[in-house]
PDB file with one MODEL, atoms N, CA, C and O in Angstrom:
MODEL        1
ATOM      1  N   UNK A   1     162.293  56.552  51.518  1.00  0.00           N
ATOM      2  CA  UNK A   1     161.222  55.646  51.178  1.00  0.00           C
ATOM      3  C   UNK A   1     161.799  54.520  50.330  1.00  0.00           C
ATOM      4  O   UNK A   1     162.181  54.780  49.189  1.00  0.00           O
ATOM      5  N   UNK A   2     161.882  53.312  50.806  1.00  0.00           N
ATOM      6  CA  UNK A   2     161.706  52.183  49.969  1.00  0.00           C
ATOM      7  C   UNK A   2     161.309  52.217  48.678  1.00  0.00           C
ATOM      8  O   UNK A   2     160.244  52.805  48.490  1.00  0.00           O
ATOM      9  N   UNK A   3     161.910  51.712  47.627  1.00  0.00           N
ATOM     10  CA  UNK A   3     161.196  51.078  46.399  1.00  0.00           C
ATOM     11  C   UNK A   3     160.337  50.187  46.591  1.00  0.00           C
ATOM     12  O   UNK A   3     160.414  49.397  47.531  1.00  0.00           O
ATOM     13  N   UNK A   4     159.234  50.188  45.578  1.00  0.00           N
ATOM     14  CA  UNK A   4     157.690  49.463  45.721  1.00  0.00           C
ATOM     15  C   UNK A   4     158.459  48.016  45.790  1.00  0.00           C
ATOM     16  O   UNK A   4     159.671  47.981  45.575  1.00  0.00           O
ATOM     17  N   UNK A   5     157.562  46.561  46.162  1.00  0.00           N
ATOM     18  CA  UNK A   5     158.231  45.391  46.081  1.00  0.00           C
ATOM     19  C   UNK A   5     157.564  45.193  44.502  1.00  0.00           C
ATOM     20  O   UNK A   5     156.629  45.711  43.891  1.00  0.00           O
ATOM     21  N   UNK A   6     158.908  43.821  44.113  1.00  0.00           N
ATOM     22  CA  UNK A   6     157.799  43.205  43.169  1.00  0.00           C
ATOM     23  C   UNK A   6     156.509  42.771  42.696  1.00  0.00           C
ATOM     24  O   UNK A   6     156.022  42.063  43.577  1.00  0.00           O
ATOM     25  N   UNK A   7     155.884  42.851  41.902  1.00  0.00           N
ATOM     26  CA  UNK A   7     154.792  42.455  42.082  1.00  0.00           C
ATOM     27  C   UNK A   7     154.484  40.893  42.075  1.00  0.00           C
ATOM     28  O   UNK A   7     155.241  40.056  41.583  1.00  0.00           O
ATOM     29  N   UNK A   8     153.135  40.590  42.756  1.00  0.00           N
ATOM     30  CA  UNK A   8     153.709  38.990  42.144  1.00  0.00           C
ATOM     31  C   UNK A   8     151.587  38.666  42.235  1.00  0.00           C
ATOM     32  O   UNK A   8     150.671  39.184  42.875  1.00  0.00           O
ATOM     33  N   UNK A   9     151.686  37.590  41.235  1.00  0.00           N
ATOM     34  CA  UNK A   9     150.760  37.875  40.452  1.00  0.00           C
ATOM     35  C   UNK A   9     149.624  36.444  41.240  1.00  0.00           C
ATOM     36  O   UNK A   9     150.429  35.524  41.381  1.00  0.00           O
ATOM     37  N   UNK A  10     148.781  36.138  41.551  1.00  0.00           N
ATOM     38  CA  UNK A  10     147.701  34.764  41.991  1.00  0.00           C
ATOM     39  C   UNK A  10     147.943  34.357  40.846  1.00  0.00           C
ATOM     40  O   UNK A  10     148.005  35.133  39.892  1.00  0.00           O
ATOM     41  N   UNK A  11     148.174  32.703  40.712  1.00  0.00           N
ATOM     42  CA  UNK A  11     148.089  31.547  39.600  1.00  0.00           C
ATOM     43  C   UNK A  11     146.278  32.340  38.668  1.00  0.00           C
ATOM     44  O   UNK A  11     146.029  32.520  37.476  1.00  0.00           O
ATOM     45  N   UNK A  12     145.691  32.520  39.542  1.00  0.00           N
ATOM     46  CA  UNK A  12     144.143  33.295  38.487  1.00  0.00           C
ATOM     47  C   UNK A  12     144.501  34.133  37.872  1.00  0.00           C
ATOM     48  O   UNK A  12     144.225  34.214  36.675  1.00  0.00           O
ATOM     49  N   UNK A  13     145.391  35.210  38.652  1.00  0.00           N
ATOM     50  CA  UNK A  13     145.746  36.560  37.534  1.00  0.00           C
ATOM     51  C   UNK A  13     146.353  35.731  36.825  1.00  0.00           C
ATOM     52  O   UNK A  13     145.559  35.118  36.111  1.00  0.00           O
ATOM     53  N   UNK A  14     147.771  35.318  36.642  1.00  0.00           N
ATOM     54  CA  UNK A  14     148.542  34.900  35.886  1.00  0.00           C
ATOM     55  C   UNK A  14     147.522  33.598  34.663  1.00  0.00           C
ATOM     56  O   UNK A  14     148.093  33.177  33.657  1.00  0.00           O
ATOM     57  N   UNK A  15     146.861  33.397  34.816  1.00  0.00           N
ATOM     58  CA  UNK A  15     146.163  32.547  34.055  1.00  0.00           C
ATOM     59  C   UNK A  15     145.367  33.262  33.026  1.00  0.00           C
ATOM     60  O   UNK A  15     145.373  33.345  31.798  1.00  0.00           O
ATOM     61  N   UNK A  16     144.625  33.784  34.094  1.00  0.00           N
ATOM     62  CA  UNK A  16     144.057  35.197  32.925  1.00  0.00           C
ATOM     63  C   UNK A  16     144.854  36.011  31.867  1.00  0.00           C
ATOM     64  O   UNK A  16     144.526  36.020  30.680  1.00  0.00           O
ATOM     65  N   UNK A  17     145.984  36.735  32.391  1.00  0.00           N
ATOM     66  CA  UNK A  17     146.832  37.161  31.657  1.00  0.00           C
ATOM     67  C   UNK A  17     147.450  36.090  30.301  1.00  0.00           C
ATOM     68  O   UNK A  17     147.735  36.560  29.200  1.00  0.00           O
ATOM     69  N   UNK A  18     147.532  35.149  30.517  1.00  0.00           N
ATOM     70  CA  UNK A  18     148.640  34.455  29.417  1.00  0.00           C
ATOM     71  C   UNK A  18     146.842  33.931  28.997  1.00  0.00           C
ATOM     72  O   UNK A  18     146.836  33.118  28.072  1.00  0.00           O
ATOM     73  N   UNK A  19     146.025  34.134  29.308  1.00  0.00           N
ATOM     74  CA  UNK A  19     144.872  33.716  28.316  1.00  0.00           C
ATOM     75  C   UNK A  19     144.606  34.795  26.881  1.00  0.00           C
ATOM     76  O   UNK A  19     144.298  34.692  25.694  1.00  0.00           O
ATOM     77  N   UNK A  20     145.057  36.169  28.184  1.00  0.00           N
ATOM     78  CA  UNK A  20     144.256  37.269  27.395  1.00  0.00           C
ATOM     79  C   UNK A  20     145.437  37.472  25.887  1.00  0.00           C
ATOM     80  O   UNK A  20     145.155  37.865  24.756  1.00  0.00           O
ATOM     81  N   UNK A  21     146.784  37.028  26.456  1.00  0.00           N
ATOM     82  CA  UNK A  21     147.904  37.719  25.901  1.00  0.00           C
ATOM     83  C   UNK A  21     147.592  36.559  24.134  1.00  0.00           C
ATOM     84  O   UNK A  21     147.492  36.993  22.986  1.00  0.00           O
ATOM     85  N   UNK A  22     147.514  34.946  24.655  1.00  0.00           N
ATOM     86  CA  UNK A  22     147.559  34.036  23.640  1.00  0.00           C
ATOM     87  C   UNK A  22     145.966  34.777  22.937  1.00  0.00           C
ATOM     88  O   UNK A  22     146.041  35.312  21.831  1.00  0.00           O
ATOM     89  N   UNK A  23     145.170  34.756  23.370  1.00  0.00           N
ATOM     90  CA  UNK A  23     144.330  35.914  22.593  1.00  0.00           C
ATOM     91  C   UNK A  23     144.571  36.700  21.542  1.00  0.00           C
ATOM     92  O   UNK A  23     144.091  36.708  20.409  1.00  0.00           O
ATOM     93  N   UNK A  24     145.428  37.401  22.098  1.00  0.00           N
ATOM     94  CA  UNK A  24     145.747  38.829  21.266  1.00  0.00           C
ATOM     95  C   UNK A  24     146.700  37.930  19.769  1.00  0.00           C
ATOM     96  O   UNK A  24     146.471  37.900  18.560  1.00  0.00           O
ATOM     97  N   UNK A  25     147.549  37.446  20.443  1.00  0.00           N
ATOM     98  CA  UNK A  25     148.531  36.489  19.611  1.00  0.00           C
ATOM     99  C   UNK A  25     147.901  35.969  18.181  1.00  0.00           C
ATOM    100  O   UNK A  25     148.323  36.003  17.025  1.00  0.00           O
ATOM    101  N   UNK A  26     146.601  35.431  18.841  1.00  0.00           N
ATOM    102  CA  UNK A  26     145.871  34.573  18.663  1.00  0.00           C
ATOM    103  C   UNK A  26     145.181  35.804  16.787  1.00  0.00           C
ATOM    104  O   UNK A  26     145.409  35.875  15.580  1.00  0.00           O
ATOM    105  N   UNK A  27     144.353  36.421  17.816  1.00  0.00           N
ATOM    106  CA  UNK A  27     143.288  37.638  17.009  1.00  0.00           C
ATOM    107  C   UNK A  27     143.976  38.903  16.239  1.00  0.00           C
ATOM    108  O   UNK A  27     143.446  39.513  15.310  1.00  0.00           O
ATOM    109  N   UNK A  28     145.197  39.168  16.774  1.00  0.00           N
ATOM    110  CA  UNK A  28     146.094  39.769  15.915  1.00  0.00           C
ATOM    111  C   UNK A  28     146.952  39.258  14.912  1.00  0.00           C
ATOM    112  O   UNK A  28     146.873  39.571  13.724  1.00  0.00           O
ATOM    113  N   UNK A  29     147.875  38.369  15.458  1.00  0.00           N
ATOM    114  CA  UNK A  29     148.962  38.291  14.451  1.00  0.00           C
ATOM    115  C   UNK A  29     148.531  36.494  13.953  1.00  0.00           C
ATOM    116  O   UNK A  29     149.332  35.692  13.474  1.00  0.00           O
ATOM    117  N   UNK A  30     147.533  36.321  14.153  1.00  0.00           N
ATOM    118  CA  UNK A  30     147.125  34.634  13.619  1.00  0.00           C
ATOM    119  C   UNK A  30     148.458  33.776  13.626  1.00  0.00           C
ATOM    120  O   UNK A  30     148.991  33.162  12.701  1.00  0.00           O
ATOM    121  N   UNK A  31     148.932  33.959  15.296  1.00  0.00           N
ATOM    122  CA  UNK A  31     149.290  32.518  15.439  1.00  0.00           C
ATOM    123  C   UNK A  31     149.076  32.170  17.495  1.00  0.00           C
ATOM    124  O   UNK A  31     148.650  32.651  18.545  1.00  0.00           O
ATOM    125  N   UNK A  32     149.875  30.789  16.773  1.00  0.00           N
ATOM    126  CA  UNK A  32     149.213  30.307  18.066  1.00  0.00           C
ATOM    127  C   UNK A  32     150.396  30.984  19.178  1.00  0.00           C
ATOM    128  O   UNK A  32     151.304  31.713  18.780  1.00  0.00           O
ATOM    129  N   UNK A  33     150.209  30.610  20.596  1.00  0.00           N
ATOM    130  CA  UNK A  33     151.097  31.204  21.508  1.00  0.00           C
ATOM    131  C   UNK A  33     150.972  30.158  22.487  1.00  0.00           C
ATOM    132  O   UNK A  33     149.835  30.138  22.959  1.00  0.00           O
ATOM    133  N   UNK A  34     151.909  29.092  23.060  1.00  0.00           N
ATOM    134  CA  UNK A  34     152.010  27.935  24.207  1.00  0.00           C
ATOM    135  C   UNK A  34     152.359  28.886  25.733  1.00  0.00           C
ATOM    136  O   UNK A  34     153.356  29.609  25.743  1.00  0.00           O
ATOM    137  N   UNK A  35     151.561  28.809  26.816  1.00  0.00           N
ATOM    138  CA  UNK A  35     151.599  29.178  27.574  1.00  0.00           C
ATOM    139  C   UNK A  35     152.500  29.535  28.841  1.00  0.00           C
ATOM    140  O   UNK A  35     152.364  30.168  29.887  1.00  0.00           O
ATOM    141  N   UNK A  36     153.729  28.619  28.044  1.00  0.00           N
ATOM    142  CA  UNK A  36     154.862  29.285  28.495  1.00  0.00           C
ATOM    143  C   UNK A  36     155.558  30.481  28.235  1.00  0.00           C
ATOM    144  O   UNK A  36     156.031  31.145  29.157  1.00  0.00           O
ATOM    145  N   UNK A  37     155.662  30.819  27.013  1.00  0.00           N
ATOM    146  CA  UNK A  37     156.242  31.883  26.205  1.00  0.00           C
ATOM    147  C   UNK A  37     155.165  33.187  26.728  1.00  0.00           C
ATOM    148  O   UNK A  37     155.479  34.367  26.886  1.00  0.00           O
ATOM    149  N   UNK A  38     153.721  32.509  26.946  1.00  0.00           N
ATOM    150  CA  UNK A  38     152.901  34.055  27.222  1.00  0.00           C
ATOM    151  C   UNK A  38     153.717  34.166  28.192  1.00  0.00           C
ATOM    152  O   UNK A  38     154.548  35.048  27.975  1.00  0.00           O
ATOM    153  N   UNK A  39     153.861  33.543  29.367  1.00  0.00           N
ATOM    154  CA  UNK A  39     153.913  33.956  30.755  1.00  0.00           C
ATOM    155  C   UNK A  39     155.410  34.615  30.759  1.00  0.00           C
ATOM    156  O   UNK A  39     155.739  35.239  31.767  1.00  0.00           O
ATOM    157  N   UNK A  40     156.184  34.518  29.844  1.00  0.00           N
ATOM    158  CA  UNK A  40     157.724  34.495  29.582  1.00  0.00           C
ATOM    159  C   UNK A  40     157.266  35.929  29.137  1.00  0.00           C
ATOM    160  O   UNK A  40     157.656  36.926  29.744  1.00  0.00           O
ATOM    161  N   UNK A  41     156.411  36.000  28.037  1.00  0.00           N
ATOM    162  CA  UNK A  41     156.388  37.746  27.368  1.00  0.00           C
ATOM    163  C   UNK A  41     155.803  38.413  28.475  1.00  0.00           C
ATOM    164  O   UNK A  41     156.163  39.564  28.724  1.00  0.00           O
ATOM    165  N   UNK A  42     155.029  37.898  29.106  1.00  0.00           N
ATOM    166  CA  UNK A  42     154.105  39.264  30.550  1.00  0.00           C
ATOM    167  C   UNK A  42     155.783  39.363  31.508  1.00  0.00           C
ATOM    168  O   UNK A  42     156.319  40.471  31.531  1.00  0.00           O
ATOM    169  N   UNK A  43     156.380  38.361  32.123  1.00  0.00           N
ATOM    170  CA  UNK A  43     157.617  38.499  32.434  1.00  0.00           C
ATOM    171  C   UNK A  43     158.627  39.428  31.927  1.00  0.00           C
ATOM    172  O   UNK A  43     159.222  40.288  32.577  1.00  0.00           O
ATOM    173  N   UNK A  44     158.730  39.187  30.849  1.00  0.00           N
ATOM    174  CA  UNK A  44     159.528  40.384  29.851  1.00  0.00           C
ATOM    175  C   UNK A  44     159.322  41.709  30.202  1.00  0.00           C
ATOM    176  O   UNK A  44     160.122  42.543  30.626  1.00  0.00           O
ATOM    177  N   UNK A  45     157.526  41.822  29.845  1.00  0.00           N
ATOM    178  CA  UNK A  45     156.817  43.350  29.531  1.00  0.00           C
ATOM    179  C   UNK A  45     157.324  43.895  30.802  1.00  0.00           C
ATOM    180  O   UNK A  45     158.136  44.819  30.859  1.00  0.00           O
ATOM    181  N   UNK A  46     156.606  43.039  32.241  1.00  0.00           N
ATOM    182  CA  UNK A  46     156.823  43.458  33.582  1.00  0.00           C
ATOM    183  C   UNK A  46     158.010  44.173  34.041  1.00  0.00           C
ATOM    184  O   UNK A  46     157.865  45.138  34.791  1.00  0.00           O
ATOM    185  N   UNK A  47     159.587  43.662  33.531  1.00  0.00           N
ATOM    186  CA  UNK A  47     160.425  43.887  33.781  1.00  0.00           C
ATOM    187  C   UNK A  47     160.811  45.120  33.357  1.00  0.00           C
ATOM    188  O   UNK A  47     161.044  46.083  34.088  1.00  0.00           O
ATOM    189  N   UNK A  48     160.912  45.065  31.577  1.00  0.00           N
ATOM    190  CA  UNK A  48     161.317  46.281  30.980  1.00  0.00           C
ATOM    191  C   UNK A  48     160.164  47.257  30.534  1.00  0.00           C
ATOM    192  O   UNK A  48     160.332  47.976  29.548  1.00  0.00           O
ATOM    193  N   UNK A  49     159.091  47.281  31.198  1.00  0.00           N
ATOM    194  CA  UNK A  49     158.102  48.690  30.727  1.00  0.00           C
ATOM    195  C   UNK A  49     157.218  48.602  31.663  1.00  0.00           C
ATOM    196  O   UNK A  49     156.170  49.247  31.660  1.00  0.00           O
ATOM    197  N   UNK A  50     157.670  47.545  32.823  1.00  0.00           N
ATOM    198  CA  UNK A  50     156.267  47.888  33.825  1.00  0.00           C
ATOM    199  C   UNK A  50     156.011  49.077  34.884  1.00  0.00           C
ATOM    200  O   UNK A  50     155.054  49.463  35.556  1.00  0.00           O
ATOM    201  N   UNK A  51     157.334  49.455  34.695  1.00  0.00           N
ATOM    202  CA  UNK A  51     157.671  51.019  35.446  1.00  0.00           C
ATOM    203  C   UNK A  51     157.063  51.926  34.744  1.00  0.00           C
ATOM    204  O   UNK A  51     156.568  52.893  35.323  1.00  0.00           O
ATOM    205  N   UNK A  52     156.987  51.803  33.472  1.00  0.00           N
ATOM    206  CA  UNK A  52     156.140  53.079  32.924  1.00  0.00           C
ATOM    207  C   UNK A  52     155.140  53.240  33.316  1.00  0.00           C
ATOM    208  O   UNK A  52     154.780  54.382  33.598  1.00  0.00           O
ATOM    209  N   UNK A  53     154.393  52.267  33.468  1.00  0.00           N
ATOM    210  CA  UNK A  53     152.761  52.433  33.668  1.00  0.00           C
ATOM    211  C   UNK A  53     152.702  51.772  35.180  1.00  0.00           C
ATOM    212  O   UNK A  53     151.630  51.277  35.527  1.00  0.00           O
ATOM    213  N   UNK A  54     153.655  51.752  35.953  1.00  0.00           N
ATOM    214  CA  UNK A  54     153.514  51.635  37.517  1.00  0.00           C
ATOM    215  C   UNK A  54     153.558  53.174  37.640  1.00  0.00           C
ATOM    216  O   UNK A  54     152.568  53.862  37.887  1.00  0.00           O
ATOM    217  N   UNK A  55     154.909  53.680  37.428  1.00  0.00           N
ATOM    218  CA  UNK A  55     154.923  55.517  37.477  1.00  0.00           C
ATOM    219  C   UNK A  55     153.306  56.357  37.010  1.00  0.00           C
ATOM    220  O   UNK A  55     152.643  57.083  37.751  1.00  0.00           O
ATOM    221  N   UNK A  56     153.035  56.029  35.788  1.00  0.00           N
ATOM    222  CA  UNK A  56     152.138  56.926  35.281  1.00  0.00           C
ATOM    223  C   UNK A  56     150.915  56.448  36.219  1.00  0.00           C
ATOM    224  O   UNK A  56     150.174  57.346  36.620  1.00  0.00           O
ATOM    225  N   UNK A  57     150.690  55.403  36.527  1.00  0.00           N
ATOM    226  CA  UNK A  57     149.520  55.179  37.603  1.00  0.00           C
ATOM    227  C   UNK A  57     149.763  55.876  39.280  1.00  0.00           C
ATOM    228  O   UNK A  57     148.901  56.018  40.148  1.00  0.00           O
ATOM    229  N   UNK A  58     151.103  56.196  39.340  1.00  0.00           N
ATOM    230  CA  UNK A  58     151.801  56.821  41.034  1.00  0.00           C
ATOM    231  C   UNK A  58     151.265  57.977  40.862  1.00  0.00           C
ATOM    232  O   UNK A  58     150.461  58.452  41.664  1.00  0.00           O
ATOM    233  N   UNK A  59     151.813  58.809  39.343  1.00  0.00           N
ATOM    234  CA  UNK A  59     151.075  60.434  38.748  1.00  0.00           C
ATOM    235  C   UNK A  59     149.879  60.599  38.901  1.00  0.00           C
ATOM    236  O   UNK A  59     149.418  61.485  39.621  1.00  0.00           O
ATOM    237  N   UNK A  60     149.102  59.669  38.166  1.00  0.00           N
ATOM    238  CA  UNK A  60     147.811  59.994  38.124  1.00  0.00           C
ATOM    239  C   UNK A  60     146.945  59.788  40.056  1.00  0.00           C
ATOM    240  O   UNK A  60     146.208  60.492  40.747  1.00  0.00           O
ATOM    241  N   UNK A  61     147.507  58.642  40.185  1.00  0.00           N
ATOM    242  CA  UNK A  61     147.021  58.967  42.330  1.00  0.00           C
ATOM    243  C   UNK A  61     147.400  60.056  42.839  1.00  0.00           C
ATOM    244  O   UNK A  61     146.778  60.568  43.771  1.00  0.00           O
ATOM    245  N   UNK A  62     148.559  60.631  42.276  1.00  0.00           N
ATOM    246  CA  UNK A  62     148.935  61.920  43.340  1.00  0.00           C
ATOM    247  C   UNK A  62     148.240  63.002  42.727  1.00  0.00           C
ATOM    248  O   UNK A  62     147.808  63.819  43.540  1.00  0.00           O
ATOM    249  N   UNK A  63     147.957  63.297  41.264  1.00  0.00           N
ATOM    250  CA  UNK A  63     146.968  63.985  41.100  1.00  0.00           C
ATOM    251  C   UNK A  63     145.732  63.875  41.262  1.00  0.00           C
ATOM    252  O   UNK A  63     145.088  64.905  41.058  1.00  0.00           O
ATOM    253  N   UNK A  64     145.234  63.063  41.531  1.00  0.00           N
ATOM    254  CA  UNK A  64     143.573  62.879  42.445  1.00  0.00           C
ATOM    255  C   UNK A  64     143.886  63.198  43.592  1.00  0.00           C
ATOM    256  O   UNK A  64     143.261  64.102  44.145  1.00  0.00           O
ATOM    257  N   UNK A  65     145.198  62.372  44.408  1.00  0.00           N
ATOM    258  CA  UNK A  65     144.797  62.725  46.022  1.00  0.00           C
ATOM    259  C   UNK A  65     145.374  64.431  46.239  1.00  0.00           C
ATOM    260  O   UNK A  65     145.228  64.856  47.385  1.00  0.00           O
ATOM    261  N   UNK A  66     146.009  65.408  45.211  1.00  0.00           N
ATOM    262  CA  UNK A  66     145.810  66.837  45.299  1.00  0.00           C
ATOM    263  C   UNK A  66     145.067  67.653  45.213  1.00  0.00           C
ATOM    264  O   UNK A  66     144.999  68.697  45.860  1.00  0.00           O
ATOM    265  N   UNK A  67     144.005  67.031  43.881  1.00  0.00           N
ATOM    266  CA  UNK A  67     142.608  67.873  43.871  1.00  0.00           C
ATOM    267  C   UNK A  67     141.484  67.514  44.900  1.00  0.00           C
ATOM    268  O   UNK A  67     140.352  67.988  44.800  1.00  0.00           O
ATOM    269  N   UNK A  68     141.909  66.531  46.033  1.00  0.00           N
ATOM    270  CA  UNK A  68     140.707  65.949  47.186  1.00  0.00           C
ATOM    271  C   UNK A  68     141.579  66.912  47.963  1.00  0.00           C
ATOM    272  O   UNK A  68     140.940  67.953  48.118  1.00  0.00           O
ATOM    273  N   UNK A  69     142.647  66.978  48.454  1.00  0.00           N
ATOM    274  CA  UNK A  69     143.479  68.251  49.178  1.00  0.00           C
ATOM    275  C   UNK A  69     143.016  69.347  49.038  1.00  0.00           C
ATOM    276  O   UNK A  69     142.556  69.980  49.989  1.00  0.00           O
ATOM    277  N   UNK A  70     143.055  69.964  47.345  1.00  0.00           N
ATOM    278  CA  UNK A  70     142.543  71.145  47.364  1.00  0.00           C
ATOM    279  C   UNK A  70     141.178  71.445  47.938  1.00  0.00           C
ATOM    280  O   UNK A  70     140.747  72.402  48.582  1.00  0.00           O
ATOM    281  N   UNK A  71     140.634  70.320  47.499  1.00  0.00           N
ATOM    282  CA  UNK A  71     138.758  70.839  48.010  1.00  0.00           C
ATOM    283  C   UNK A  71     138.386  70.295  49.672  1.00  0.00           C
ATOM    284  O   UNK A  71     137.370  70.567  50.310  1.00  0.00           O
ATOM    285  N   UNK A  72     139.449  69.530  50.072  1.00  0.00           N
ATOM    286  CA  UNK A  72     139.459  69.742  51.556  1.00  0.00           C
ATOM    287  C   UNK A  72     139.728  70.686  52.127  1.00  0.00           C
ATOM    288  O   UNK A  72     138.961  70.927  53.059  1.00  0.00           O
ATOM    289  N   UNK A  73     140.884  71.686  51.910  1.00  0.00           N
ATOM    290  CA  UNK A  73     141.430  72.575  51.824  1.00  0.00           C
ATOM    291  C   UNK A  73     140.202  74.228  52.023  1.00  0.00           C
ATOM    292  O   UNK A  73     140.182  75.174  52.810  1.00  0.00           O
ATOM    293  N   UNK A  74     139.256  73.757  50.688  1.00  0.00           N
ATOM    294  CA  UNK A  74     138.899  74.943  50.647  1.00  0.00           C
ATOM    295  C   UNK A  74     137.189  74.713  51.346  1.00  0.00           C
ATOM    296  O   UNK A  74     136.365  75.599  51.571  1.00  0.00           O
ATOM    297  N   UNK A  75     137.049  73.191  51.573  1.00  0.00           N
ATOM    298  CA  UNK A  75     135.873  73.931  52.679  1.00  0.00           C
ATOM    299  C   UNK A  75     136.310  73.912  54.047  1.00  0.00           C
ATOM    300  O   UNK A  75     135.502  74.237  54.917  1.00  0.00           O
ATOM    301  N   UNK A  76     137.425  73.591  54.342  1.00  0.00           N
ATOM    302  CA  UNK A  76     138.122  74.315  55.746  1.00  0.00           C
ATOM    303  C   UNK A  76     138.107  75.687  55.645  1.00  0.00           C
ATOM    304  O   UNK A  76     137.983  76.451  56.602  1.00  0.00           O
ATOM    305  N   UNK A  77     138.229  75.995  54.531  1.00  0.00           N
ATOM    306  CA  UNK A  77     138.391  77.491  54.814  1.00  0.00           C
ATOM    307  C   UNK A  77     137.127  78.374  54.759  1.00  0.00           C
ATOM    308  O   UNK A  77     136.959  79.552  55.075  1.00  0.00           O
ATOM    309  N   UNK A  78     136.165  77.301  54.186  1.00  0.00           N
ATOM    310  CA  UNK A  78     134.863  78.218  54.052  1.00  0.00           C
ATOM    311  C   UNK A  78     134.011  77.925  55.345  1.00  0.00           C
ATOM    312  O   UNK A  78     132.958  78.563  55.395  1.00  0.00           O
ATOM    313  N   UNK A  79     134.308  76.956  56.553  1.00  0.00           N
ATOM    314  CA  UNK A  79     134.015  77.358  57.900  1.00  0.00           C
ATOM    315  C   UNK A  79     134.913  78.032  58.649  1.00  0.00           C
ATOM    316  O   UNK A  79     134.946  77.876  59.870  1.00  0.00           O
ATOM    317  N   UNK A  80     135.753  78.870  57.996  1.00  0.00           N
ATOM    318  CA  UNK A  80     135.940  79.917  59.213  1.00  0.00           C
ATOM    319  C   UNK A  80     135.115  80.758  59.525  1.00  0.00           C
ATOM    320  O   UNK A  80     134.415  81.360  58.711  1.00  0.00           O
ATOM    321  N   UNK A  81     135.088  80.920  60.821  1.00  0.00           N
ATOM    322  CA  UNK A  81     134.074  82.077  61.133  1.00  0.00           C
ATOM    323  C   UNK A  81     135.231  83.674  61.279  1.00  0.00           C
ATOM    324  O   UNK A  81     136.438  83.900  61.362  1.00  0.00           O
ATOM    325  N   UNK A  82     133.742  84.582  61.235  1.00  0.00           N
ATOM    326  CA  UNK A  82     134.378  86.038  60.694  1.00  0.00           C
ATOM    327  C   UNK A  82     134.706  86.314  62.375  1.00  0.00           C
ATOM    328  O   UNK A  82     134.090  85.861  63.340  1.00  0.00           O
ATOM    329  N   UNK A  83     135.817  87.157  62.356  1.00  0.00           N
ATOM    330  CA  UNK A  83     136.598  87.451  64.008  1.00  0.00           C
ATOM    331  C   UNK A  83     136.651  88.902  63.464  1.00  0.00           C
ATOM    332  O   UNK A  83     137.140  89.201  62.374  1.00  0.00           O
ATOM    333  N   UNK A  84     135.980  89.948  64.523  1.00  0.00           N
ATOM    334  CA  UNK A  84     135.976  91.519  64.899  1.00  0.00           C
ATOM    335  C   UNK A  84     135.651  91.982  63.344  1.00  0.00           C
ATOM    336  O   UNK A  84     135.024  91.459  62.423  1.00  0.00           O
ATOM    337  N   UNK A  85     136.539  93.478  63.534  1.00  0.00           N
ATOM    338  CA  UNK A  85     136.143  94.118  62.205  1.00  0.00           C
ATOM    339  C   UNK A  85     134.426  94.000  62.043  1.00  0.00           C
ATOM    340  O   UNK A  85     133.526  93.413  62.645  1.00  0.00           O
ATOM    341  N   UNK A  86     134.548  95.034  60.713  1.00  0.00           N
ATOM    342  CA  UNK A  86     133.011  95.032  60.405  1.00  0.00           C
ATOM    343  C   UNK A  86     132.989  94.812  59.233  1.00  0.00           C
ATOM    344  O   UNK A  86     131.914  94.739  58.639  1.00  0.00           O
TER     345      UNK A  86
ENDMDL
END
């Protein structure tokens, strides 16, 4: 299996993002943030920690699509019908 591709982001996401990020900049550490440097830090984050939370989001799908397995699983098994014996 291939590695996932890069991601790559619509000028809207990416707008949003360096809005939300100069925000935080903004409401946390009281200063300002020029919209290059956001898009430079989401760049950064993406690179070196976006695997963490790409992985932990792969975990958490494969554990949903196991517990829809299991309960597919088990009403297959609750239409079997009974064969001989008593």
């Amino acid at each position: 299996m291939k590695p996932a591709e890069p991601i790559e982001f619509s000028k809207e996401e990416m707008r949003d993002m360096v809005r939300r990020v100069q925000a935080y900049f903004e409401t946390e550490l009281d200063q300002e943030l020029g919209a290059l440097p956001a898009e430079m830090l989401i760049a950064f984050f993406g690179r070196e920690v976006g695997a963490f939370f790409y992985n932990r989001g792969l975990r958490d799908a494969q554990a949903v699509f196991t517990a829809k397995a299991e309960d597919v699983a088990d009403q297959i098994y609750g239409l079997e019908q009974k064969t001989g014996g008593r």
